[in-house]
Backbone as CSV, one residue per row, in Angstrom:
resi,resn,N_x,N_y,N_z,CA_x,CA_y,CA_z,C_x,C_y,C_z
1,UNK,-62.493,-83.795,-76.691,-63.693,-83.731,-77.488,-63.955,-82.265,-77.835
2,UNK,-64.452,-82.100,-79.184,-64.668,-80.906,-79.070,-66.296,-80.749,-79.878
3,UNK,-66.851,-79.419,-79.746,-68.425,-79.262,-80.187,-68.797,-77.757,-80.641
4,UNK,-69.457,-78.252,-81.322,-70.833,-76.868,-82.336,-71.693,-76.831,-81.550
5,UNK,-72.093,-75.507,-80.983,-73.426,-75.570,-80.167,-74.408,-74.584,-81.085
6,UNK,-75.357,-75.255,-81.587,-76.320,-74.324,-82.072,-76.833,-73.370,-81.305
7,UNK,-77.508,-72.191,-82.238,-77.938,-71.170,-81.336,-78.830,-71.410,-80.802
8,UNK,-80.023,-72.889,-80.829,-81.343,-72.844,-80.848,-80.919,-73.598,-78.424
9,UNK,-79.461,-74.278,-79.092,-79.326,-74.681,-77.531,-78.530,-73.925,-76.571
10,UNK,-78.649,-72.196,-77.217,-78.304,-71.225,-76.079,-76.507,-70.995,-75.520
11,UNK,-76.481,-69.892,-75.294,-75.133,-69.465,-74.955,-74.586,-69.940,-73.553
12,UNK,-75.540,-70.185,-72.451,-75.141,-71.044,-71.181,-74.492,-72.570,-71.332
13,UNK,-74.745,-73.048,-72.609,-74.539,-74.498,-73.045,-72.759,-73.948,-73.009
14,UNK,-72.405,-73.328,-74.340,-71.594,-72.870,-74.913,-70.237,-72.621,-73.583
15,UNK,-71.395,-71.501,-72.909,-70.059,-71.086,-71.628,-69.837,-72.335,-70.754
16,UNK,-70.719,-73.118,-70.542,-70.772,-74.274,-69.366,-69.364,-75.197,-69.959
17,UNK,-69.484,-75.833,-71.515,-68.200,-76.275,-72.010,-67.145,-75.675,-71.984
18,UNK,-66.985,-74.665,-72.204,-65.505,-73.770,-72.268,-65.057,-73.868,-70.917
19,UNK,-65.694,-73.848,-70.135,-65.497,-73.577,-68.348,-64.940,-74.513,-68.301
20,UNK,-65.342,-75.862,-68.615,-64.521,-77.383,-67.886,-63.735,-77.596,-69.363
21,UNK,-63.052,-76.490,-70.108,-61.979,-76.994,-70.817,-62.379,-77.433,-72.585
22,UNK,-63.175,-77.410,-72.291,-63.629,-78.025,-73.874,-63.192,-76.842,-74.986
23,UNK,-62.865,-77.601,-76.144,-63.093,-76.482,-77.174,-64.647,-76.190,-77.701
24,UNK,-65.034,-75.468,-78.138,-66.194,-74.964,-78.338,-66.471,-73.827,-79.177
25,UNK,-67.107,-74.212,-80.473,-68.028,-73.427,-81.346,-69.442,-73.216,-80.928
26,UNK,-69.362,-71.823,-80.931,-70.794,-71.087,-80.744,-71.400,-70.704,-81.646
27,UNK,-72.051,-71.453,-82.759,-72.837,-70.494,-83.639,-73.031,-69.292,-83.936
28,UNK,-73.697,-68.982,-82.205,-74.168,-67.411,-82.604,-73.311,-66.366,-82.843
29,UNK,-71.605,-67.178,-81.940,-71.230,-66.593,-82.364,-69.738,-66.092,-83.748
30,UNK,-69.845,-67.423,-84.602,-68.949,-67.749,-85.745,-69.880,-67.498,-86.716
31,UNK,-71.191,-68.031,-86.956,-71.935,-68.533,-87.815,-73.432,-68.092,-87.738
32,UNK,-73.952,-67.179,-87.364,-75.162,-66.632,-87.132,-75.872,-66.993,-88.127
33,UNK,-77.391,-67.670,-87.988,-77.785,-68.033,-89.100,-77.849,-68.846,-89.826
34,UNK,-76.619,-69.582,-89.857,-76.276,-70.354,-90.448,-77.182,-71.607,-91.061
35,UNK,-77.289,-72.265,-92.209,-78.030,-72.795,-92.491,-77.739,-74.583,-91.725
36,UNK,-78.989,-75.232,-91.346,-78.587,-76.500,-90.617,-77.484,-77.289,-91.779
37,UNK,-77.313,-77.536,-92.457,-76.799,-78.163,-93.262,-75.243,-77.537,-93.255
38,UNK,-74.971,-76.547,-93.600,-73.474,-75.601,-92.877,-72.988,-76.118,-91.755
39,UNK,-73.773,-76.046,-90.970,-73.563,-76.126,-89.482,-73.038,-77.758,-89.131
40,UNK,-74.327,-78.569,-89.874,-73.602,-80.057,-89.864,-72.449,-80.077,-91.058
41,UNK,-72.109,-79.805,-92.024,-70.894,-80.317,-92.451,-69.744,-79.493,-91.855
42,UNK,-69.606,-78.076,-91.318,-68.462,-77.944,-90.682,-68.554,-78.896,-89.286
43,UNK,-69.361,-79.489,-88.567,-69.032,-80.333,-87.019,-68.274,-81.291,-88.073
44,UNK,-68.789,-82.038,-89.137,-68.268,-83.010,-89.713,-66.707,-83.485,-89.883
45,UNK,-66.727,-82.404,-90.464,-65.325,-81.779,-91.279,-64.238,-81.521,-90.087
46,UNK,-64.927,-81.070,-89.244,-63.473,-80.507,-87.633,-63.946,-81.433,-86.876
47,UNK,-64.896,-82.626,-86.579,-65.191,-83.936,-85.707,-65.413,-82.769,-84.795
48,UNK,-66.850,-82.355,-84.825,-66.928,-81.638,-83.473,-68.350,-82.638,-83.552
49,UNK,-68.679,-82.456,-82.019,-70.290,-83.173,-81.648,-70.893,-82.074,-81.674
50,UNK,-72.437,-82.324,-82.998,-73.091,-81.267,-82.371,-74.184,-81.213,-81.399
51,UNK,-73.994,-79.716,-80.602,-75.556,-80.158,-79.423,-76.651,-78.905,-80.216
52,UNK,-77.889,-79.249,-80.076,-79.149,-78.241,-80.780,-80.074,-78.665,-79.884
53,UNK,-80.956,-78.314,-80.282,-82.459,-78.083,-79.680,-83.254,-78.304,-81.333
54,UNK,-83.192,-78.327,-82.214,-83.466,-78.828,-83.410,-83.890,-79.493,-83.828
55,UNK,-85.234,-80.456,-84.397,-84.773,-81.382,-84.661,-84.467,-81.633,-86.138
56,UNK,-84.649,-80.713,-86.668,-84.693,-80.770,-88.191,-83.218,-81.618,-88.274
57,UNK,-81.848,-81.735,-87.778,-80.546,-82.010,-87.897,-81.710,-83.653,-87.969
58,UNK,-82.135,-84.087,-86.571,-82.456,-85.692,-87.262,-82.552,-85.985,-88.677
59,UNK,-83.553,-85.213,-88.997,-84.084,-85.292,-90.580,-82.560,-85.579,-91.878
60,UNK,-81.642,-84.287,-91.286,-80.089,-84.476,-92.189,-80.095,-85.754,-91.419
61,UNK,-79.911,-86.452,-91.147,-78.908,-87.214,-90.499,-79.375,-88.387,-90.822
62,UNK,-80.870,-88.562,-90.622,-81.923,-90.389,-90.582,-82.275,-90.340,-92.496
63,UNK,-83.122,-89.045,-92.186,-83.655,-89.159,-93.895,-82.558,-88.848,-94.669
64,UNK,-81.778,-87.934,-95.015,-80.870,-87.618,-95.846,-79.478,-88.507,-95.708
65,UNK,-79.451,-89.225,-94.799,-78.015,-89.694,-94.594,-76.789,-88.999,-94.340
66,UNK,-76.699,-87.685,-94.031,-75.435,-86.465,-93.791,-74.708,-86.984,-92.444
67,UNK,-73.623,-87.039,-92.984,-72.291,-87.636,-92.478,-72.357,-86.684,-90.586
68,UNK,-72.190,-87.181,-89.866,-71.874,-86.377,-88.092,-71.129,-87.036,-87.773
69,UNK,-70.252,-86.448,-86.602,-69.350,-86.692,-85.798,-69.860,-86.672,-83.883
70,UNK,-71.565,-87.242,-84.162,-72.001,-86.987,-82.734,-72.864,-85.877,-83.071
71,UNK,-74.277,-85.790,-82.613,-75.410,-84.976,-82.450,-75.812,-85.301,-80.950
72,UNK,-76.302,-84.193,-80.171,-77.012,-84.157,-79.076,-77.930,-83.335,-79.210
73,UNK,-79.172,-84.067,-79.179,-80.152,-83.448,-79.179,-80.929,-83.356,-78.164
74,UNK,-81.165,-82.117,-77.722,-82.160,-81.603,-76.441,-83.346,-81.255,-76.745
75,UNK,-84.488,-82.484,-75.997,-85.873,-82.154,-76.096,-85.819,-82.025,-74.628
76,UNK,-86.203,-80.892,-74.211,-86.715,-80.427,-72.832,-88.092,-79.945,-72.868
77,UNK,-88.254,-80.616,-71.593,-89.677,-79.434,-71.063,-89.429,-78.342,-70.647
78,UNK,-88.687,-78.324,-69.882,-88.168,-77.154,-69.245,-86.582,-76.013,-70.519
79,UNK,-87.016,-75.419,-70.861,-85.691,-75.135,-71.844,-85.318,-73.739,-70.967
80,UNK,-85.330,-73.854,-69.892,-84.326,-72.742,-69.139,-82.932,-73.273,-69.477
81,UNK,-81.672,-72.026,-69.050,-80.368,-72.122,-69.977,-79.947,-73.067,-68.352
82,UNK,-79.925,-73.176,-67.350,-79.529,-74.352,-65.768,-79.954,-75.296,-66.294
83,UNK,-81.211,-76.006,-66.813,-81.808,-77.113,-66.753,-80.929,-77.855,-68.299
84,UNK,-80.683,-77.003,-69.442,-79.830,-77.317,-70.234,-78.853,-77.803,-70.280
85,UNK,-77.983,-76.741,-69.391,-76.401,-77.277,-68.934,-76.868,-78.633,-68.101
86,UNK,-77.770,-78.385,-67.048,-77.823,-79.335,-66.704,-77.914,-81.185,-67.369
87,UNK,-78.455,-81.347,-68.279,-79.059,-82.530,-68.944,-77.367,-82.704,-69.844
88,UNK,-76.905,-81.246,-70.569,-75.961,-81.536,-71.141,-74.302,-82.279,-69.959
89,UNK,-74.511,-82.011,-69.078,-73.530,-82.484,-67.794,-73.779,-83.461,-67.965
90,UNK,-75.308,-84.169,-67.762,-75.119,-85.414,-67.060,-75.144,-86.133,-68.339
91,UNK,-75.142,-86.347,-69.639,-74.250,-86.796,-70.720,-73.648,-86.999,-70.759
92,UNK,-72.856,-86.163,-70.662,-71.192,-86.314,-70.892,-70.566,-86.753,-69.860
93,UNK,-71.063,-86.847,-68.524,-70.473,-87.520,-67.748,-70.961,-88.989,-67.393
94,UNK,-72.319,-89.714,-68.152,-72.333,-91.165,-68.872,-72.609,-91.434,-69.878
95,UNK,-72.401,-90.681,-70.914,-72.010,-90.902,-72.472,-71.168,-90.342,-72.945
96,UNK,-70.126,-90.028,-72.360,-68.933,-89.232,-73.496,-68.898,-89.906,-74.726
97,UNK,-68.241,-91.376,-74.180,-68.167,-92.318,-75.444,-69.031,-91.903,-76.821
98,UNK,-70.470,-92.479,-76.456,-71.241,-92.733,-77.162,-71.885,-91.205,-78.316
99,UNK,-71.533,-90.364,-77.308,-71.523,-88.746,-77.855,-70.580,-88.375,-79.084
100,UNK,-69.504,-89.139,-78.837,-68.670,-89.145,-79.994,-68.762,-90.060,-81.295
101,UNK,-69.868,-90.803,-81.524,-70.511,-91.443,-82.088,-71.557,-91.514,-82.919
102,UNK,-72.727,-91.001,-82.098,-73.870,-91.368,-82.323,-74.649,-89.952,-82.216
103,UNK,-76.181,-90.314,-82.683,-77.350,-89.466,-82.321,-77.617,-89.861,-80.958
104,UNK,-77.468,-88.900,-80.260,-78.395,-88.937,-79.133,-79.734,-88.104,-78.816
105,UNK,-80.635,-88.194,-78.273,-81.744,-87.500,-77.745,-81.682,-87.749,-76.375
106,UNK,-81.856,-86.615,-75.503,-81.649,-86.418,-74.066,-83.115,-85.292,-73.990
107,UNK,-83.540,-86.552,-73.003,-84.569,-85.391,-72.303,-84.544,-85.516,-70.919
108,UNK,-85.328,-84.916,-70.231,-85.253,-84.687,-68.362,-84.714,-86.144,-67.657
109,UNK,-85.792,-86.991,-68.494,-86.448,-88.640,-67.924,-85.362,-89.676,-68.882
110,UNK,-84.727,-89.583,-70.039,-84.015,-90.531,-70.830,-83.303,-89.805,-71.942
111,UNK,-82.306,-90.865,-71.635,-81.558,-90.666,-73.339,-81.473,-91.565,-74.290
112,UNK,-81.764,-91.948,-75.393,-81.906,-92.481,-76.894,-80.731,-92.342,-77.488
113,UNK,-80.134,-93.228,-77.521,-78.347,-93.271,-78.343,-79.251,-94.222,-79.851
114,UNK,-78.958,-93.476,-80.933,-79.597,-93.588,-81.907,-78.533,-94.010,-83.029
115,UNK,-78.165,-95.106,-83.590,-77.436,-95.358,-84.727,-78.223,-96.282,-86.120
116,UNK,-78.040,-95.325,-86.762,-79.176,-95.735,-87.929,-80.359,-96.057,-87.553
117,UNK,-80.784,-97.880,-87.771,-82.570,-98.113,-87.565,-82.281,-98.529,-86.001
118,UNK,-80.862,-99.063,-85.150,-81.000,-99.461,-83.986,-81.569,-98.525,-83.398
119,UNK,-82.189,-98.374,-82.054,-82.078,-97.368,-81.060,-82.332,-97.932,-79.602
120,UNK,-81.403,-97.233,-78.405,-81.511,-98.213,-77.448,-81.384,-96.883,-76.190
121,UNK,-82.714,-97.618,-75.367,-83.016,-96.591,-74.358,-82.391,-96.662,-73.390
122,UNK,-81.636,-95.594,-72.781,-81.631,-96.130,-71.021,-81.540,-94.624,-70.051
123,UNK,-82.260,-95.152,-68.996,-82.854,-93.901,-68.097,-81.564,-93.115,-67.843
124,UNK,-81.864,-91.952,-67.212,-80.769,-91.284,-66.834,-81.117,-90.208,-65.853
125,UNK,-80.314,-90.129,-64.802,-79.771,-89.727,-63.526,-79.731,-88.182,-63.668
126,UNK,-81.196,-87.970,-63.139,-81.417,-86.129,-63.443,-80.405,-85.521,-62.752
């Protein structure tokens, strides 16, 4: 699998993937700036999943219809760069699948695997 990490979801995200092997785009540091719409058609284009803190990407994605290869989206309370990696771990280690797929929203208490108008909740293992 490989992923775009926006800048808005921090450089600890970024290093935490590279560490266990992943390939990994860093925004901040390929693409600084970059406009959301850039950012989603290159994940598109190279099938990377993207992870943000964003939510404007929903908006491309529900209202506009813009093509992804997997969004993870992090609503935290806590947006320290531990508690990040953290939420982003325990994803991928019970949604890889679905990561390669779908919208997700991950917060502390649940994740939301989001495909078009479906959406289907289930708790998850802080």
């Amino acid at each position: 699998m490989k992923f775009i990490v926006d800048e808005s979801a921090g450089r600890a995200v970024s290093d935490y993937l590279r560490e266990i092997g992943y390939d990994v785009i860093a925004v901040t540091e390929l693409m600084p700036q970059a406009d959301d719409q850039i950012i989603l058609n290159r994940a598109a284009r190279e099938r990377r999943v993207l992870i943000t803190n964003d939510k404007d990407f929903g908006e491309l994605v529900f209202r506009n219809g813009h093509a992804h290869h997997g969004v993870l989206l992090l609503r935290l309370q806590d947006e320290s760069p531990a508690n990040r990696v953290r939420i982003v771990k325990a994803v991928l280690e019970q949604y890889a699948e679905p990561l390669k797929k779908y919208f997700i929203v991950a917060t502390e208490r649940r994740v939301r695997i989001r495909q078009s108008k479906n959406i289907n909740e289930i708790g998850v293992s802080p």
